[in-house]
C-alpha positions, -999 to 999 in steps of 0.1 A, spaced: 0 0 0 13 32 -10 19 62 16 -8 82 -2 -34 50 2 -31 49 36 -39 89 44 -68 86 26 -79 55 44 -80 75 76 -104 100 66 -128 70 63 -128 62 100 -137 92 106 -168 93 83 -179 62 90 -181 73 131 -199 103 114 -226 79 102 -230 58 129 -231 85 156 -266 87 150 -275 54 159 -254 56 189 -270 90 204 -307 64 196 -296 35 215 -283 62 242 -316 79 248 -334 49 247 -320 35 274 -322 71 293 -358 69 283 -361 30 298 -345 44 333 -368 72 335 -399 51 331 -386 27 356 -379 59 379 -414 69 372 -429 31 379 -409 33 417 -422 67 422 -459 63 420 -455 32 442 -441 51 463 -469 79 461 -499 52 462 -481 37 496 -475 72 511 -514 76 500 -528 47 514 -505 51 547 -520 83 550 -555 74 542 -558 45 566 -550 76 597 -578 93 582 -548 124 568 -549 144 541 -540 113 516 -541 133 483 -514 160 495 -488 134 508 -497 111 479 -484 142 458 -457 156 481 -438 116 482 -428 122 442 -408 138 427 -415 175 422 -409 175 387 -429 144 376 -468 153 372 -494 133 392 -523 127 376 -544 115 404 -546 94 435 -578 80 439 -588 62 471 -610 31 477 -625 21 510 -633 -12 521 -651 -27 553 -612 -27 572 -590 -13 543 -581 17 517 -571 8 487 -552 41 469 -540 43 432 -519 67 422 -511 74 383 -480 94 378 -473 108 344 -441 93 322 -423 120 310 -409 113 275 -374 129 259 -384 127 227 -416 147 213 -436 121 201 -425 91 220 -455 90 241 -464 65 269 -490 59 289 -489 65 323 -478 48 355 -504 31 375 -495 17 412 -520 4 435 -515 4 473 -540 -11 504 -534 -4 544 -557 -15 567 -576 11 583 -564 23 621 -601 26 637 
């Protein structure tokens, strides 16, 4: 190979990284995107326990269901259900997405305590 071959060859690398550095930025916020909704998943089990906890001492379940997250993700909601010797809360918490246009539905965790009479 030639001395003039092998300068030329090295200017390749570099456009092929070019090319593929797309992909790799994909596969990088994808898997920033998977951690996020995992973060989201713990974080409104978290809200529908702090709920329920709150809801079995007869406290203000939908403000501490709220204040146990995150301040930046959004609750949607944190709906309570009563049974004879229980409260059932489930608290949906909002995915956020990084991408506009990835869209995903929301996280949904359900929670019971038994009611302190």
């Amino acid at each position: 190979m030639t001395r003039a071959r092998k300068h030329r060859d090295r200017g390749q690398v570099a456009i092929e990284y070019i090319g593929f550095l797309p992909i790799l930025l994909l596969v990088a916020l994808a898997a920033v995107q998977l951690g996020l909704i995992a973060y989201t998943a713990q974080q409104a089990g978290t809200a529908a326990r702090t709920g329920a906890r709150s809801a079995s001492l007869e406290g203000p379940y939908e403000a501490d269901c709220r204040a146990a997250v995150s301040s930046w993700l959004n609750v949607m909601g944190c709906v309570p259900s009563y049974g004879a010797d229980e409260v059932t809360i489930t608290a949906t918490v909002e995915i956020p997405s990084l991408v506009p246009g990835w869209n995903f539905d929301p996280a949904v965790k359900t929670a019971t305590m038994p009611l302190d009479h």
